[in-house]
N, C-alpha and C positions, 0 to 999 in steps of 0.2 A: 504493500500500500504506500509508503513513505517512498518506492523507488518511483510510483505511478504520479505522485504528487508533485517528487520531484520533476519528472521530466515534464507534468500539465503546465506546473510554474514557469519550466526555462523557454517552453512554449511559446506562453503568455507574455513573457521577458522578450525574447527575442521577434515576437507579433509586435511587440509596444515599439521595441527597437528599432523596426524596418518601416513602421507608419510616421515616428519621427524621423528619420533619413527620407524619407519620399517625399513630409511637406512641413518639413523642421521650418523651413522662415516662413512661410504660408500660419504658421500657428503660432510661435512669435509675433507676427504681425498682427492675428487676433486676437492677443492678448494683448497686445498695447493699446489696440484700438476700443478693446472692452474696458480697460484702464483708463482711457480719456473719458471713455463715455461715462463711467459710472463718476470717476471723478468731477467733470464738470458737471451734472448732472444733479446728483445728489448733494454736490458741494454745493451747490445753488440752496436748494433744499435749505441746508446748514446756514447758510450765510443769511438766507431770509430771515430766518429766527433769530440769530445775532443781531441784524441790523433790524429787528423789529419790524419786518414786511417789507423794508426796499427794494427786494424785488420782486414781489407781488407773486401771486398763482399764475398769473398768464405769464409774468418774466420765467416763471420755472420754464411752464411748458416751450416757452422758445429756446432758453439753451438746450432743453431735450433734443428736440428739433432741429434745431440749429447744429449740433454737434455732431447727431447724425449724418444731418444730409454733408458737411465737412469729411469726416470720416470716408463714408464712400466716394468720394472725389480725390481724397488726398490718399487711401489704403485699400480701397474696389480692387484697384489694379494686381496690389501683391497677395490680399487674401479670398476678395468676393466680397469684403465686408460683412459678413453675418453679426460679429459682435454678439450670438442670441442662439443658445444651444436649440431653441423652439425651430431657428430662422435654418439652421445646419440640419436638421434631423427632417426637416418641409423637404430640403431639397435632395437630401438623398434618398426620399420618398418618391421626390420627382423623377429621380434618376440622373440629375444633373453634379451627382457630385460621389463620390468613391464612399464606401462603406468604411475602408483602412482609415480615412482622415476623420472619422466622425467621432470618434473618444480623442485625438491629441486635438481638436479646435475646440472641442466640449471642454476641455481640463484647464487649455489655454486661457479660455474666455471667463471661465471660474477661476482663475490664478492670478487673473486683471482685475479682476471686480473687487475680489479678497485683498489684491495690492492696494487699490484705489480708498477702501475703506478704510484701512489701517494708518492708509499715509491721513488721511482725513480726520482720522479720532488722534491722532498724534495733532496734528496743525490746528485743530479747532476744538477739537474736547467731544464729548458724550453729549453733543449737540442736536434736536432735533428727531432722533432716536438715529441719525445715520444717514437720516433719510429713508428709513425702511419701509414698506409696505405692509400695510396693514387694511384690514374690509371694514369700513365703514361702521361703527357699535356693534361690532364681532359679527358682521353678518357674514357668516363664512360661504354660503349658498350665493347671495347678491351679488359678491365679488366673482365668485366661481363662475356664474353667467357671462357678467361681463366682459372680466379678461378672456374669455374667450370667442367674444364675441370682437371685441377689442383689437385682438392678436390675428384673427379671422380678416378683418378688415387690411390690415398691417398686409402680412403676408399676401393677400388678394393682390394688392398694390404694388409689392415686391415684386411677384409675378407677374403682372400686367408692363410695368414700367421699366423692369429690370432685365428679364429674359425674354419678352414674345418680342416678334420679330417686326410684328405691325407697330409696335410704340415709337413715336417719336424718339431719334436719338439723343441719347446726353442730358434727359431729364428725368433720371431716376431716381440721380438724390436729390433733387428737390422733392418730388412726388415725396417718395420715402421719408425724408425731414418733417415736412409740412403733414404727413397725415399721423407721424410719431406728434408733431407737437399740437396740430387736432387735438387727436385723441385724450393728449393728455389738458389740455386745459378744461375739454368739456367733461372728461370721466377722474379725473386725476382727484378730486376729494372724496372720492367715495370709493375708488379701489387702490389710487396711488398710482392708476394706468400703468404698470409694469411693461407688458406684454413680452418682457425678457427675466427667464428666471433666475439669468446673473444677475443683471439689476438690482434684484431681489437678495438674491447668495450675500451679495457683497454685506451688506449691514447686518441683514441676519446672523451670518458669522461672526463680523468682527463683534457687531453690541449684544449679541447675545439671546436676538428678537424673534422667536421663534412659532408665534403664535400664529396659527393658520399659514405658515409656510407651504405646504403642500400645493396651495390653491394657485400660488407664482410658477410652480412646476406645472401639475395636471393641467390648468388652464388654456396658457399658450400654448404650451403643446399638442393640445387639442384643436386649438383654434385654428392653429399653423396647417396644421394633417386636413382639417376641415376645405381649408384652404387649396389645399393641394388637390382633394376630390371634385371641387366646384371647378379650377379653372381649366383642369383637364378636359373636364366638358366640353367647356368651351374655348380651349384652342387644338381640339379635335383631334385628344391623343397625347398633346405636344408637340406635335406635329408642326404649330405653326412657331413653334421656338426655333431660337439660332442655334 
């Protein structure tokens, strides 16, 4: 048993090994990118409560937005931008992306989040709870709806803007920004609009905020896949992707 376990391990070891070798800077790049995101993102969050509102709920949802649609402009190129284990696990649903890179952009992008918080409760303190998500007077159901209804929309528009071959070019990360920073100004008090469950990872981890965590996972991920069935529909297969 112990020679069987050993060898499932070196396996395991050496699978993890050749998926880092095939897209080692491709997953470095989405960890930094998930790093920016959750940093400026959440750090907004934080700094609003310090400065007593200065930058308002709508100032949130624009650097949400705003940083996005940045990201895939300035990091599209070297990783795809996912930033969003929901966003990685949609597309290799799609079939648009290898099975090997979907646990090292997964770990990546949780490895950015967890960085981004740490540096953030270091530089501003146990602020604002991290910025973490939390549903609305514990409605764990309410929120469970939405982010996935939320994450559904997201993704819909990833795939319409990002990959179909009829979208105008070069307007994806606007699309994408603009409907991340949508979302969040109009649903952001009442579920924290996540629709990424690093987003989510990052505070939860570092502050310790664990209450209804699940629903930042199950959610978007649902929302994401939902997403994936609807617009196969309607681009007839994929068929009409690049």
């Amino acid at each position: 048993m112990a020679l069987v376990c050993g060898r499932r391990r070196k396996l395991v070891i050496t699978a993890w090994e050749d998926a880092m070798a095939d897209c080692g800077r491709e997953a470095y790049a989405e960890g930094i990118g998930t790093f920016i995101l959750v940093f400026a993102g959440t750090g907004a969050v934080m700094v609003n409560k310090i400065s007593d509102g200065a930058i308002t709920h709508v100032g949130i949802s624009f650097v949400f937005g705003a940083v996005v649609a940045a990201l895939i402009y300035g990091i599209g190129h070297l990783s795809g931008a996912h930033f969003n284990p929901a966003v990685t696990l949609a597309f290799w649903a799609s079939g648009f992306f290898p099975k090997r890179r979907v646990l090292p952009y997964i770990l990546a992008q949780s490895v950015g989040a967890i960085a981004a918080s740490t540096l953030l409760l270091i530089a501003l303190g146990p602020v604002a709870k991290l910025g973490a998500t939390l549903p609305l007077n514990d409605n764990w159901l309410q929120s469970l709806v939405l982010e996935t209804v939320l994450t559904f929309i997201l993704m819909f528009v990833i795939l319409g803007s990002g990959l179909d071959r009829r979208a105008p070019i070069g307007f994806a990360g606007l699309a994408i920004g603009l409907t991340v920073g949508l979302e969040a100004a109009f649903m952001g008090p009442i579920t924290g609009a996540s629709m990424n469950p690093v987003r989510s990872l990052g505070p939860a981890f570092v502050g310790g905020i664990w209450q209804h965590h699940w629903v930042y996972w199950v959610a978007p991920i649902l929302g994401a896949q939902l997403a994936v069935i609807v617009y196969r529909q309607l681009s007839d297969g994929f068929r009409d992707f690049q």
